[in-house]
N, C-alpha and C positions, 0 to 999 in steps of 0.2 A: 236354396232356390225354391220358391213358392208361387211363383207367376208361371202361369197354365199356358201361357203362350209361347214363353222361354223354353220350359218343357218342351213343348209339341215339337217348336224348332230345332231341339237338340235331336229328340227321338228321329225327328226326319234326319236327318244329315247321316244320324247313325244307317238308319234303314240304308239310304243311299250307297255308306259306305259299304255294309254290309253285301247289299248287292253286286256293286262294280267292284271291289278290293278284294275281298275276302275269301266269299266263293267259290270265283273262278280259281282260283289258287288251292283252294281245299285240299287236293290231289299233292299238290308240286308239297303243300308241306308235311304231307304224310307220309311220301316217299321220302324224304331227306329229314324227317324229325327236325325239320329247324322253320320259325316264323320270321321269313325274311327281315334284317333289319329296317330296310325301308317301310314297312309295316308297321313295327314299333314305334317308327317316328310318328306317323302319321296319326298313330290311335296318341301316343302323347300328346299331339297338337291338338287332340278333339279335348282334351280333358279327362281322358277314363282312366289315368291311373289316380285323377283325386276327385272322383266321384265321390267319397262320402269324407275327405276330408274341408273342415269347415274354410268359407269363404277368408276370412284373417289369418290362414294360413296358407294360402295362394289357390285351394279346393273350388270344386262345387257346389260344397255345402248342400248336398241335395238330401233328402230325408229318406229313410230306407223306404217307403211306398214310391217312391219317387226315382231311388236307384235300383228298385225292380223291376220299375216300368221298363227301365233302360235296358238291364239287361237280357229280359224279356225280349226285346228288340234285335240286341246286341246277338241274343242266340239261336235267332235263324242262321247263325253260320255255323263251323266245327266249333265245337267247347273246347278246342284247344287253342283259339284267338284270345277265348275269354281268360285264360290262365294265366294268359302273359303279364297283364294287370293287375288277377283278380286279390293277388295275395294284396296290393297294395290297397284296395279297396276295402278287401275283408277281415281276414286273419291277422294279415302283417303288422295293420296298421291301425286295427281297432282299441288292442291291448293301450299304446299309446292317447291315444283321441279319448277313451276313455277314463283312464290312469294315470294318465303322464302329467308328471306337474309341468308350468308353465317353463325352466329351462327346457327339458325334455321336447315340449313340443314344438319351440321358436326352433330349437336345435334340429330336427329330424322332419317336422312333418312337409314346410316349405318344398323341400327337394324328396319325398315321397310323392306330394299331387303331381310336381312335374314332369317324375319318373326316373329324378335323375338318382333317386335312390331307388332299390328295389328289396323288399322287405319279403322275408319268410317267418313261417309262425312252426318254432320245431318244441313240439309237445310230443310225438308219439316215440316211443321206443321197441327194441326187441320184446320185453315186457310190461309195455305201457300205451295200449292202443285202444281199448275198448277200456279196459282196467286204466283210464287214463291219470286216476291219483296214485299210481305202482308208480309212480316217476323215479328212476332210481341215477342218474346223473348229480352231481353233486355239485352244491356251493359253497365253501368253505372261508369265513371271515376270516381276514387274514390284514389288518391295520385298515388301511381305507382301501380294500381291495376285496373283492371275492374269489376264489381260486375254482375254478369251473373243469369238472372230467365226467366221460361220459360220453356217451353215443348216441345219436337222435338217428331215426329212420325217416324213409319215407317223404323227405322236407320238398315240399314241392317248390320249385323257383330259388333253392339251396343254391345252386352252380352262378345264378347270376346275383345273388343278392348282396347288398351291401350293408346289411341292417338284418339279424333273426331275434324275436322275441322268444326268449328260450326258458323253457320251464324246468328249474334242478330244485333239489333237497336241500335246504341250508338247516332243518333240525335234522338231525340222522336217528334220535331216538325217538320222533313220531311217525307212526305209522300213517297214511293214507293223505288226502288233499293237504290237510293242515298244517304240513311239514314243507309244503313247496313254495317258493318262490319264482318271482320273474322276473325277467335279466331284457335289459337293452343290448346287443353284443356285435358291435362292429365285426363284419368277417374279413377285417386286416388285421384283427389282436392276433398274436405270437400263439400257436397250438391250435391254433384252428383250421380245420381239415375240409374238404369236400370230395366224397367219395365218389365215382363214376355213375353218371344216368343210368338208373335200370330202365332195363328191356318190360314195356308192358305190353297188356293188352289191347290197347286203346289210347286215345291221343295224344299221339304223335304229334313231335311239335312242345309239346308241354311236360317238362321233365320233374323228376326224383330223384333226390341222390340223399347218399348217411350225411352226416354232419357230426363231425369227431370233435370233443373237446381235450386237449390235453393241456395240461396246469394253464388255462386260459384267463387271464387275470384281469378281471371286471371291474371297474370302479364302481365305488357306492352308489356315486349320482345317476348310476347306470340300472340302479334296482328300480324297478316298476312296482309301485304303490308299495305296500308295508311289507318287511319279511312274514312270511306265513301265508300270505294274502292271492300268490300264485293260483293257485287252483279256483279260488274264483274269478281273476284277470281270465283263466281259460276258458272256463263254461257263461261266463258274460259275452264272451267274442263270441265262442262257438253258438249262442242262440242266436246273436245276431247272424254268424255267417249260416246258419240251416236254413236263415230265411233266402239269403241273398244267393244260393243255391239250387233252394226252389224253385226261386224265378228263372235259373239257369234251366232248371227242368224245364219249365213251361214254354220257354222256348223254343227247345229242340225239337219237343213235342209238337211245337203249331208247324216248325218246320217240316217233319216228317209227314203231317195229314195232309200241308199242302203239298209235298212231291208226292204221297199216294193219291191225292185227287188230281194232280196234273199225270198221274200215269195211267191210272185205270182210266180217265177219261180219252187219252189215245189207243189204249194196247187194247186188241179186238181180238177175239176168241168167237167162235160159233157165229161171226159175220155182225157184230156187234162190239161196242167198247164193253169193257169189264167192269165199268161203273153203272151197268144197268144191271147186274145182278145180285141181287140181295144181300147173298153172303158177304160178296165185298162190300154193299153197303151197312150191313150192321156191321166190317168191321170198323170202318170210317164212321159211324155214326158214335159206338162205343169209344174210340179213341178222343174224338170229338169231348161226346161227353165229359169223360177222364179229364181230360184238358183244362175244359172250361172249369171244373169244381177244384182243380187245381191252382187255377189261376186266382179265383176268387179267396182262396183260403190263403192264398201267397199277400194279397193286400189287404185282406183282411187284418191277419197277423200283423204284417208289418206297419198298418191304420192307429193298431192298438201298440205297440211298439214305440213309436210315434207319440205319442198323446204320454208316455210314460209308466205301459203296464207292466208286470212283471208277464213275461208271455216264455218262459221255461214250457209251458206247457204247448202250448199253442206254436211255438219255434217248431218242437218235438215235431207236433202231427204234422207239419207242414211239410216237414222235410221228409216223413216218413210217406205218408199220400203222395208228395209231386213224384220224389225220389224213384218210387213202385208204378206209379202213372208212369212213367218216360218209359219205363224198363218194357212195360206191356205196350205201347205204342212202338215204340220200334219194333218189337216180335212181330206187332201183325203189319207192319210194313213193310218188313221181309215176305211175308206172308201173299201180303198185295202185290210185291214185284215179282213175286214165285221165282224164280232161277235167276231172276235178273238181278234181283235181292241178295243172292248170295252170291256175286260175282263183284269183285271190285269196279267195274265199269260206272255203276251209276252213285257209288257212295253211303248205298243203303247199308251193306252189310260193317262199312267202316263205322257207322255211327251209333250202329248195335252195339258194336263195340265200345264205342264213345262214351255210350251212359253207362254200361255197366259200373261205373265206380261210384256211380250217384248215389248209389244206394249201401256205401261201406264208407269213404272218407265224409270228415266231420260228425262223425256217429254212424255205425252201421243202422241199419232197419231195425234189429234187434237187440240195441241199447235206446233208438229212439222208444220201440214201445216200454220197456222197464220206464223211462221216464216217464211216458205221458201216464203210465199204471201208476207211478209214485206219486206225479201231482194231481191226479184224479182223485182217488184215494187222500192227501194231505186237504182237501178242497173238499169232501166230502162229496164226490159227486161231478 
């Protein structure tokens, strides 16, 4: 999608929904951990579970500058609406769109844009999350089959998915990424498990669970791109989804300054609003700031992405800026709602919660910077 009008129309319809749908519910899905299904229908019928899968394959074919704007939009509500797709967007489905030869992708992607698949990307393990080439799950050729064991952690959208892009070992005598490969893995094949939602800290509504392989028998055709070739299927997805995450920051972020400026402009202290005192305005102005440089580096990236750079580097900082920006904007919006902030009533203290994981899934903050030291340094500079 490349017509500026199309765009704008879609971003409006979202804001729209965002407003009437979304919001008011914030609460009702927090409390119950579950995104109504009449919701889910509804964001199907807008198109965001194939937001970046290509137009010939039923998608929106939108360009990652273009599905940032979106979800930039998309995340003035809870970042737990945004999960309910996003794996299909980002993670789930990029390995594929990127990878996949052309059975692969007639075969799967069609009913991923629609939503009627719903795809997870299970890379991390007990000792495989930051150390993400430790993959120690295994794929064992076995005639035209690969025999898969093993445990994934952490697989967000695990319990309803119909489709994981699963990263195991098929050399057992190489040590590190160059041993790994990637797997298509329906979650009807024989030994495949899903273990109970954990209890988190934050968004509610948008689950985790293990993902148990036991003798789970893969077909060839099911291998993603070349044996060995796994751990780059991973960190190719993973730069794209840092960006596609940062926009998820930026979002939250715009939302949170507009509920601090829609509060300190009513709450009156010393016979006055709280929006005429300094302090709260340097913290609004700060978070502001924060915001805006976040934003810009989020399509910037993605501009350059786009056009066909290698942006390993620039994914990095993006993700590691937005990520750290959300985390300091929400503190001082607690900060601006003082008591009220930490009170479940207005949503602020929930969404503190919210981003804290922004800054640890798809790269912690401190494997983003090893990276950006490493291609700084490989770049000289």
């Amino acid at each position: 999608m490349t017509d500026p009008h199309t765009l704008s129309a879609l971003i409006d319809v979202i804001q729209r929904f965002v407003a009437e749908r979304l919001r008011p519910i914030e609460g009702l899905v927090s409390e119950t951990d579950e995104v109504p299904g009449s919701i889910i229908e509804e964001m199907k019928q807008l198109g965001l579970f194939g937001l970046s899968i290509p137009e010939s394959y039923g998608g929106l074919g939108l360009s990652l500058e273009e599905e940032a704007r979106v979800m930039v939009a998309f995340c003035h509500a809870a970042p737990a609406f945004r999960s309910t797709f996003g794996t299909n967007v980002g993670i789930g489905s990029q390995g594929l769109v990127m990878f996949g030869d052309e059975a692969q992708k007639a075969r799967w992607l069609p009913s991923i844009a629609s939503g009627e698949t719903i795809t997870a990307f299970a890379l991390t393990e007990a000792e495989a999350g930051s150390d993400s080439a430790s993959v120690q799950t295994r794929a064992v050729r076995d005639g035209d089959h690969y025999v898969l064991n093993g445990v994934k952690r952490y697989i967000t959208n695990a319990g309803r998915a119909n489709l994981f892009t699963v990263m195991a070992r098929t050399d057992l005598n190489t040590k590190g990424g160059a041993g790994v490969s990637a797997f298509l893995v329906p979650a009807d094949l024989p030994g495949l498990s899903v273990g109970k939602p954990e209890k988190k800290m934050g968004q509610q509504g948008a689950h985790i669970h293990d993902v148990v392989f036991e003798d789970v028998r893969v077909p060839v055709e099911n291998r993603l791109g070349a044996e060995g070739e796994g751990f780059t299927v991973a960190m190719r997805v993973l730069d794209r989804g840092r960006v596609h995450i940062s926009a998820v920051c930026v979002g939250v972020a715009e939302r949170l300054i507009a509920d601090c400026v829609a509060y300190a402009s009513e709450r009156k202290q010393f016979g006055q609003p709280i929006a005429n005192f300094q302090l709260i305005q340097a913290m609004i102005a700060d978070s502001k700031t924060e915001a805006l440089a976040a934003k810009a580096l989020v399509f910037d990236t993605a501009r350059k992405r786009d056009a066909g750079a290698n942006v390993t580097l620039e994914a990095a900082a993006t993700k590691l800026f937005a990520s750290e920006m959300v985390g300091r904007v929400a503190d001082r919006a607690v900060q601006v709602f003082g008591g009220a902030g930490y009170v479940a009533d207005y949503g602020i203290e929930r969404l503190y919660r919210d981003v804290r994981i922004f800054r640890i899934y798809e790269g912690a903050s401190q494997i983003q910077q090893l990276i950006i030291a490493r291609e700084t340094l490989k770049r000289g500079g």
